[in-house]
N, C-alpha and C positions, 0 to 999 in steps of 0.2 A: 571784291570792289568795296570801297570806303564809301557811308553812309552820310549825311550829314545829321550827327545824333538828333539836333532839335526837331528834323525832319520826322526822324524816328518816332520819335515820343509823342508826335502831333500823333501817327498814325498807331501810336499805342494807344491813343486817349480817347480814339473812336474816329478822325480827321478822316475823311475819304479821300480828299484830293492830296493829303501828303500820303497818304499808301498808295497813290496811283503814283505820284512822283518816283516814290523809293523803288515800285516794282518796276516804274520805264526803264531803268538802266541795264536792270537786269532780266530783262526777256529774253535778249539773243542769247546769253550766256548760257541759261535756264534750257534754251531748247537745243545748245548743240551739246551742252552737259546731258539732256536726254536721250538727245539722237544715238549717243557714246554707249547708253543703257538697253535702249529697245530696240535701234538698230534700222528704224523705219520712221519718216518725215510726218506721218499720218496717227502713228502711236504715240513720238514725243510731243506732238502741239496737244495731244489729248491730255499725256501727263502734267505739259505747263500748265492747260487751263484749270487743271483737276489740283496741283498745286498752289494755282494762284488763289481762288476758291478758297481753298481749306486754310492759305496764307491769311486773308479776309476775315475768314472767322475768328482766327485768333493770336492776331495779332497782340490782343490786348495780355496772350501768356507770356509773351517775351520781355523777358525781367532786366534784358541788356541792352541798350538798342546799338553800341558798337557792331554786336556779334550779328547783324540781321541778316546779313548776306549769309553768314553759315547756318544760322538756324534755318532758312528759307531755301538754302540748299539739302538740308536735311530730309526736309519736306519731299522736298523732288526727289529725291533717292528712292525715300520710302513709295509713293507714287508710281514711281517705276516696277519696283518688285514687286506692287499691285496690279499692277498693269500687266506685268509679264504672268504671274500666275492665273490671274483673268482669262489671258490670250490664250492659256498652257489649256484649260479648260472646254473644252467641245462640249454640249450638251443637247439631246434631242429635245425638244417640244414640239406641243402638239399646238396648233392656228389657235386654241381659244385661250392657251395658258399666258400668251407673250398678246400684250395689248401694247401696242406703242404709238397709237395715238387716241386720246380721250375724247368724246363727244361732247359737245355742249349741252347742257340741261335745260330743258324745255321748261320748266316750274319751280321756281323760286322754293316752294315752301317744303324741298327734299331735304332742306339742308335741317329742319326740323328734327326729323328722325332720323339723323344719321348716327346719331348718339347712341340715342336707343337699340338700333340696330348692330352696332358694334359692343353695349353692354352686354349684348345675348352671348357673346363670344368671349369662351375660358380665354385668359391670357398665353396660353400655347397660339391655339386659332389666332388671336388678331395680331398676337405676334408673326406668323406664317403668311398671313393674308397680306398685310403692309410690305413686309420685305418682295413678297412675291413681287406683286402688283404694283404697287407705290414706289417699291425701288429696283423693281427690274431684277433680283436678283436670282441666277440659275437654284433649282431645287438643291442640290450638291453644297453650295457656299451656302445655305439654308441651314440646312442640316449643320454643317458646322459650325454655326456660330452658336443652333439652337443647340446642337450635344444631341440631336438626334438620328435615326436611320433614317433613308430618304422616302422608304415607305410610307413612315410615319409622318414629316411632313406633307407628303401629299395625300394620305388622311385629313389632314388637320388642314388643308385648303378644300378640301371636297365638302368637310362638314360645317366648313366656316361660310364657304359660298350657299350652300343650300340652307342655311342658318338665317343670315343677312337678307338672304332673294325674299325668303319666306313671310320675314318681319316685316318689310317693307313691302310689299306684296299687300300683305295684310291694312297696314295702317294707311297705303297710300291709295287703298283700291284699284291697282295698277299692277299688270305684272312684269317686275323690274330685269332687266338683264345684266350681268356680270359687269359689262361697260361701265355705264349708270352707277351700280354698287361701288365702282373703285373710285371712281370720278367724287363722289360724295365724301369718300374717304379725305381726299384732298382738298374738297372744297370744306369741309369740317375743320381741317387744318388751320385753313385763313381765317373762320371763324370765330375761333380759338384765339388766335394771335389778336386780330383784333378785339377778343375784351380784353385782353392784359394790357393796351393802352388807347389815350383817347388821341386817335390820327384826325388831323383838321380836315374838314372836306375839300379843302383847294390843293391837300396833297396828291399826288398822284404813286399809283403802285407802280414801283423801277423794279424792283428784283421778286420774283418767286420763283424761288430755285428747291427742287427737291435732290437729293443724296442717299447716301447708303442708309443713313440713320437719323437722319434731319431732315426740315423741311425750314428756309431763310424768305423772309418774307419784308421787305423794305419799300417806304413810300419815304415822298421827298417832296419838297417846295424848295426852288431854286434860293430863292431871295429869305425865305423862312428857315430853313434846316430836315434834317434825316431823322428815321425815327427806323429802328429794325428790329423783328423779335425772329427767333428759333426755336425750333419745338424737337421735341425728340420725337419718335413715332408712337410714342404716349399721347404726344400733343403735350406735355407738359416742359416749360420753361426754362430752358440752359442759357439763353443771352438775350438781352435786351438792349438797347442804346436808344439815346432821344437827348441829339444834339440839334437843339433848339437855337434862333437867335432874338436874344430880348433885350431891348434897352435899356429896360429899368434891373437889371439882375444884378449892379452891383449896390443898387438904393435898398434890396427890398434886406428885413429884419434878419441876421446874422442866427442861427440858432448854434448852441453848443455843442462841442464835438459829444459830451454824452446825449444830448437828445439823439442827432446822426446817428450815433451809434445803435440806438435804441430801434428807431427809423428802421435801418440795414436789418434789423435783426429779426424785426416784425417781418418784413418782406422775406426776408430769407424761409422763415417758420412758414409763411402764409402760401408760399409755392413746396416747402418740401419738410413737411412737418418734423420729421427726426433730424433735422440735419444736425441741429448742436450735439443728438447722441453721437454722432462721427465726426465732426467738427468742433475745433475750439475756435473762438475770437483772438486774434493774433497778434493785429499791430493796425495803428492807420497810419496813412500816408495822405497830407495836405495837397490837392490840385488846386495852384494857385488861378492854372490858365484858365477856368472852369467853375471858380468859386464853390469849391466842392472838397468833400475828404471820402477818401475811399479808406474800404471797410473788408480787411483780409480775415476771411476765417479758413482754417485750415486744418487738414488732416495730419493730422500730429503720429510717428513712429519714431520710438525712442525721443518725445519731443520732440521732434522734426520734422518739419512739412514737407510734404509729400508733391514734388513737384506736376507741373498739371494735374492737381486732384482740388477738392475745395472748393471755396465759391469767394468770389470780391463784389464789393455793392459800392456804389459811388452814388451819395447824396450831397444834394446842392443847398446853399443856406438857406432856400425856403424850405427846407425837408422833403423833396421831390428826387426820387429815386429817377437818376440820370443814365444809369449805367449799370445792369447785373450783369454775371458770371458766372455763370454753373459747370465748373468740371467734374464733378462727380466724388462718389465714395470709391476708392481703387483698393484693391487685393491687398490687403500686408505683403511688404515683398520680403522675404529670408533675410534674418539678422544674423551677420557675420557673428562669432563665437571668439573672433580673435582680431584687432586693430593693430597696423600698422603706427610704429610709435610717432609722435609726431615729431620729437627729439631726430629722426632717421630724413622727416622731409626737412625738416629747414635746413639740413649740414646736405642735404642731397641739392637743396636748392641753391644754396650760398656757393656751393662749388661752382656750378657753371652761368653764376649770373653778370653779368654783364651790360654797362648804361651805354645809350646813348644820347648825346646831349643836340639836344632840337628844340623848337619854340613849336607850343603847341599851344593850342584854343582851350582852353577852360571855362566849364559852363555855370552859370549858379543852378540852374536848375539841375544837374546830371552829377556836379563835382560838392566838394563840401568849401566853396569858396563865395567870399563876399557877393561877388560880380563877374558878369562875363570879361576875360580877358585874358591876351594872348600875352604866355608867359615863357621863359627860357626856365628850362625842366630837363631834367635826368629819365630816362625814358627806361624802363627796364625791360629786358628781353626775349624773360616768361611771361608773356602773358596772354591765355590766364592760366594761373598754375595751375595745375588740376591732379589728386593724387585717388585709384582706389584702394577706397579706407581699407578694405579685406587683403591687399595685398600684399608680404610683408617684402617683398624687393622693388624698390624705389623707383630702379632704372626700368623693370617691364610695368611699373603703375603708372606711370609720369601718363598725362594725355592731354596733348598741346597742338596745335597745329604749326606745321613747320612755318620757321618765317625766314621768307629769303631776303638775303642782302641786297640791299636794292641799289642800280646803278643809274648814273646820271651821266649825261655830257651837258656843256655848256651849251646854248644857239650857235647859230651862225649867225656871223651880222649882221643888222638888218637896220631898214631904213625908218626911221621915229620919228621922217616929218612927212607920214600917208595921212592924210588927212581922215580922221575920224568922228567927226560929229554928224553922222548919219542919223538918219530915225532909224528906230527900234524895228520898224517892219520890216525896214531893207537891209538890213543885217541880220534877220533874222531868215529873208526871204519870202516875206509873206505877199503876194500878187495881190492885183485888183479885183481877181473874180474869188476873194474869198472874202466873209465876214466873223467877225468877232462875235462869238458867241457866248461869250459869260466873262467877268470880271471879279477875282477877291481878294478884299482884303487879307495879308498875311502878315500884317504887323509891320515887320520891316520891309518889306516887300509886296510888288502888286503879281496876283496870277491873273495869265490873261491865255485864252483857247480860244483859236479861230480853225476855220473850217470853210470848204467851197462852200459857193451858196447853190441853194437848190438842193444840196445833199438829204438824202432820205434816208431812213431808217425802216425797213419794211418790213422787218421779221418781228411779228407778231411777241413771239417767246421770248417773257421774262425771268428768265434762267438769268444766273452770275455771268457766264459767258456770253450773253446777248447786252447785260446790262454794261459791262467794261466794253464791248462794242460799239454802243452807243454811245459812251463818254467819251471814247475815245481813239475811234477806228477814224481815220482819214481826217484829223485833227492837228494841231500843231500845239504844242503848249510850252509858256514862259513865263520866267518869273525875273519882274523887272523891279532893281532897287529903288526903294524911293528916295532915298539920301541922294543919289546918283543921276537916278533916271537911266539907268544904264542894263543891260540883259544880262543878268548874271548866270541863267541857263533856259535852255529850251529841248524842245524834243520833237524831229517831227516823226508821228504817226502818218502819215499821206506817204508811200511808195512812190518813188520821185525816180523815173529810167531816163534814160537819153543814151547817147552812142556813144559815150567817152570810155575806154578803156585804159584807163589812169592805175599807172603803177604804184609802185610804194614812196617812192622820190617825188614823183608829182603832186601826190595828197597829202605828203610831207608838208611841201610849198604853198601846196594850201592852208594849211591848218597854221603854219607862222603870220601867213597873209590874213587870217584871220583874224589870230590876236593881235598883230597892230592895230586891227577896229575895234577890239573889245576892250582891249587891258594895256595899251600904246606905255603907258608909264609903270608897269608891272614888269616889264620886256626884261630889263635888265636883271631881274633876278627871278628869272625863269631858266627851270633845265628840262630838257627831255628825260624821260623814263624809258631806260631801253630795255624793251620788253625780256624776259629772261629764259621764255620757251616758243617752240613754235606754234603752241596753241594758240597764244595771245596776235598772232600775225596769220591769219587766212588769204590765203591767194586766192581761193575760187570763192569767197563773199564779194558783195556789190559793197562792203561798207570798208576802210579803214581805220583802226581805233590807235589813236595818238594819246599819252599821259603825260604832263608834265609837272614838275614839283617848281613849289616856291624856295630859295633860298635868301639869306639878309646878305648885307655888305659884306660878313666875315663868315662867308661860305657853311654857316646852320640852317637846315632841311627844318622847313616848316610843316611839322609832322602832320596836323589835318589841315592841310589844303592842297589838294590835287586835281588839276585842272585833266578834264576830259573833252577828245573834241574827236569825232565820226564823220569822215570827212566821204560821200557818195561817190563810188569809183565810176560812175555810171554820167554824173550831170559835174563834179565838181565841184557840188554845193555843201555847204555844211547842214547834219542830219540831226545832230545832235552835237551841245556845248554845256557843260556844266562847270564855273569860273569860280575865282574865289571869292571871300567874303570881305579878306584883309583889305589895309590899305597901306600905300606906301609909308605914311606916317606914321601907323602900325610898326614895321619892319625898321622902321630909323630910330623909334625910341624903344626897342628891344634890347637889353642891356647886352655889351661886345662881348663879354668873356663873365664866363659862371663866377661867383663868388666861391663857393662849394667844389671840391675837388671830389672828379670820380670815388676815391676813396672815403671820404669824409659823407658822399651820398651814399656808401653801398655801409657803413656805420648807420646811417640815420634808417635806410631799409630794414637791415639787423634788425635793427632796436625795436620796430614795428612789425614785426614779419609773424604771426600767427597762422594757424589752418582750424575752420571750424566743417563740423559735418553737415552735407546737406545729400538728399533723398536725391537722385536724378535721372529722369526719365531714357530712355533710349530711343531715338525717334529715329530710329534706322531699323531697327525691329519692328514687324510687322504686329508683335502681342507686347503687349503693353512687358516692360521690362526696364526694374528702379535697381537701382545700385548705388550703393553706400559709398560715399567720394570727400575725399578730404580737398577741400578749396584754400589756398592762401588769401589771404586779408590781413588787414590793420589792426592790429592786437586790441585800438581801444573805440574804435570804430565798428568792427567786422565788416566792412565791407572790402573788398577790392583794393589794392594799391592799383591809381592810378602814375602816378609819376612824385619825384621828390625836385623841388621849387629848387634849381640851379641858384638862386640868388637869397631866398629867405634861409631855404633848408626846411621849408613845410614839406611835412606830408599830405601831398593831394590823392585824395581818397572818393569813390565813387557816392552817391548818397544811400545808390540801394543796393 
């Protein structure tokens, strides 16, 4: 499913509500691509949420935001095979080994010596002790990850527990029980988190979510802004964010990118003292959105950075550390002794490359152009190229995702004098007994989320999966243009039944009856996308999913904009609409016919067409596993060929 990049890169930059946008479309998908894996309704919602989660976190690695849908299906793969090896696993315990629910603490003044009492403990023990207790984890996947017998681990829980009991025992005049000891474990945690920033009292805590290895801990002011820190089971600092909202932030004193830099570097030393031994300082990159530059240091192999490894720091021009990073120092991984020539990929590439010529969207922030705008371009049909650099036969190195040819019909005819100047609620479907719960600003656009009134939230637990609960379970959310005033998409979360059993042709009829209220003057160059397998058409779902592409007057597919519309088999209603951006004015002053001839564009690719090495993680493998890969890019750029300018003959190029 096609993203919409700005979208993206909001939720690359730390955005909650554009990562909740990006992830709404792709839930159902997410859970019957599960279902495919584990084979049961109760293990795939587990992998989605466990997915989405771990999406959440780090979002902020993903370096492309076209690819978000693969990389975030990646994710779920990987979850899956976790999941199944999990299930594969039986393991006896004994009533006092497995705690799964923590007591409240009666005295305030535990969280004193919880320190203490965990310094008494070799780093074996509190490594044993945390995974056991703190994250649930069977004695067996213990042992494995520590490299030891399972013996041995339960040694080192027996001596770590009587260790702890003892110390506090002691200092607290009290004799403490196992309960208690863990519970302090975690409540040390938040303690932690909270000195590494100052949280204002009117924030409130929305997420404390613990994990395999982490513990996410996030407070929030509606109207103010988020603020999130993560601790490994060290309690020491892999991610930070504190997206604030200030008015005065673009008056106050501009500092130079080498102060910033300087800034970054202090922070990074003051959480993780060696890091510049394994770390180099790499490159920055200007956030205009944000008045800030971030600050890449990287783990360098054969010069080359080491993808999810390293750390990025984003500081704002007061010099306030906005934004850390920590992935870590990763394994050298095996350097090839022999490369494939790169003389081999470009004649391997130039054979089967091929344009197509469409009007696409062009970003200033994402592309290397002036200004946003929607241009006739030559579209190329690798992409992205991707070669391993160890491999010396081109055709089993190539690794691409297949791209199908996509098929269109025209509409059917239809009537363009339905009257459409409805309000935004009743087009959208929102009733009387529901209210509008929050409003924001998003530049071009207003988001607005309503919900029945009187709805509650009763579940105590703020875990990740309680807190996307509460944002957004039996919700409706849209975002409405302000140019316009018009719905450019929605979503509803509220499960909406009723007794219609509406076929494929009927919800068809619906979804046209729709767009003459949304997009009445788009009508005519609009086509259906006919889906190309039977996956994409479920007969036993309650939902229907319709695609349709924009085309101009002289029949060219306007490559990013694809309208989606989820039409409920059940009520009739529309469930989901995500519209375009364009406009018809747009589409009329789109130049009729390329200047540049297929030929004369795949010359101007030639001329530009390089492969540079980069390190790449494998996130379908369960253990960490990098591999040397040869990337095509713009020979004077490096980055990316995006497409080559039908009309100028520029080459548009990606910025990172």
């Amino acid at each position: 499913m096609k993203h919409d990049c700005m979208t993206v890169e909001k939720a690359i930059n730390g955005d909650v509500e554009a990562f909740e946008e990006c992830i709404a479309a792709e839930k159902q998908r997410l859970f019957y691509k599960a279902l495919s894996y584990v084979g049961n309704k109760e293990d795939a919602s587990d992998a989605v949420q466990e997915t989405l989660y771990k999406a959440f976190l780090s979002i902020g690695q993903l370096q492309n935001p076209q690819y978000f849908s693969t990389w975030l299906f990646k994710i779920l793969i990987r979850e899956c095979y976790r999941l199944q090896k999990k299930r594969n696993r039986l393991i006896p315990f004994d009533d006092d080994e497995i705690i799964r629910r923590l007591e409240q603490p009666s005295e305030e003044e535990k969280n004193d010596h919880v320190s203490d009492a965990l310094s008494k403990l070799t780093l074996p023990q509190r490594s044993a002790i945390v995974l056991f207790y703190y994250y649930s984890f069977p004695i067996r996947e213990i042992a494995d990850m520590m490299k030891k017998p399972e013996g041995t681990v339960k040694t080192l829980l027996h001596r770590a527990r009587k260790t702890m009991k003892t110390h506090l025992t002691a200092v607290m005049n009290k004799n403490m029980n196992v309960t208690e000891v863990i519970y302090l474990v975690k409540e040390e945690l938040e303690k932690i988190a909270r000195s590494l920033v100052q949280v204002p009292q009117d924030f409130r805590k929305v997420i404390e979510n613990y994990e395999e290895d982490e513990a996410y801990f996030s407070w929030m002011e509606e109207e103010k802004g988020i603020i999130g820190v993560k601790l490994d089971t060290e309690g020491r600092l892999t991610y930070l964010t504190i997206d604030m909202q200030k008015e005065d932030q673009n008056t106050a004193p501009s500092l130079s990118v080498e102060e910033k830099q300087a800034i970054a570097e202090r922070y990074l030393l003051q959480h993780y003292p060696d890091a510049l031994q394994h770390f180099t300082y790499h490159h920055v990159k200007e956030l205009k959105e944000c008045n800030a530059a971030r600050f890449y240091f990287e783990q360098l192999v054969m010069g080359i950075p080491l993808s999810a490894a390293g750390s990025y720091i984003d500081v704002n021009n007061s010099g306030e550390v906005i934004l850390f990073n920590y992935k870590g120092v990763k394994a050298v991984p095996p350097i090839p002794k022999q490369l494939i020539l790169k003389e081999n990929l470009t004649e391997h590439v130039l054979d089967q490359l091929y344009f197509e010529l469409v009007a696409d969207q062009m970003h200033a922030e994402i592309h290397n152009v002036e200004e946003d705008s929607l241009r006739l371009v030559y579209l190329p049909n690798l992409v992205p190229m991707k070669y391993r650099a160890a491999d010396m036969n081109p055709e089993s190195a190539i690794e691409q995702d297949e791209k199908i040819r996509e098929v269109t019909r025209p509409l059917p005819s239809l009537d363009l004098n339905v009257q459409t100047e409805r309000p935004v609620e009743e087009i959208i479907g929102i009733t009387d007994t529901m209210e509008k719960l929050r409003e924001v600003d998003w530049g071009e656009e207003i988001g607005i989320v309503w919900r029945e009134r009187g709805w509650n939230f009763t579940n105590e637990d703020l875990s990740f999966e309680s807190y996307l609960k509460e944002r957004t379970e039996q919700t409706v959310k849209a975002f409405i243009s302000k140019e316009t005033g018009r719905v450019r998409s929605f979503m509803w979360f509220q499960k909406r039944t009723g007794s219609l059993q509406l076929g494929h042709e009927a919800c068809f009829e619906k979804a046209l009856h729709f767009l003459q209220l949304v997009i009445p003057e788009l009508l005519p160059y609009v086509q259906y996308i006919i889906p190309q397998n039977e996956e994409e058409v479920r007969e036993n779902e309650t939902k229907e999913f319709f695609m349709f592409r924009l085309y101009n007057d002289h029949g060219i597919p306007v490559h990013s904009e694809v309208i989606n519309i989820a039409v409920n088999k059940e009520t009739g209603q529309i469930d989901h609409y995500s519209g375009p951006r364009i406009t018809v004015q747009q589409l009329k002053e789109l130049p009729h016919e390329p200047v540049l001839s297929p030929e004369q564009a795949f010359e101007k690719f030639k001329e530009h067409l390089d492969f540079q090495l980069a390190w790449e993680k494998d996130y379908v493998e369960e253990e960490e596993v990098y591999e040397l890969v040869y990337k095509a890019c713009d020979r004077y750029t490096k980055t990316a060929i995006r497409a080559i300018d039908a009309v100028t003959g520029e080459v548009i190029c990606n910025k990172e």
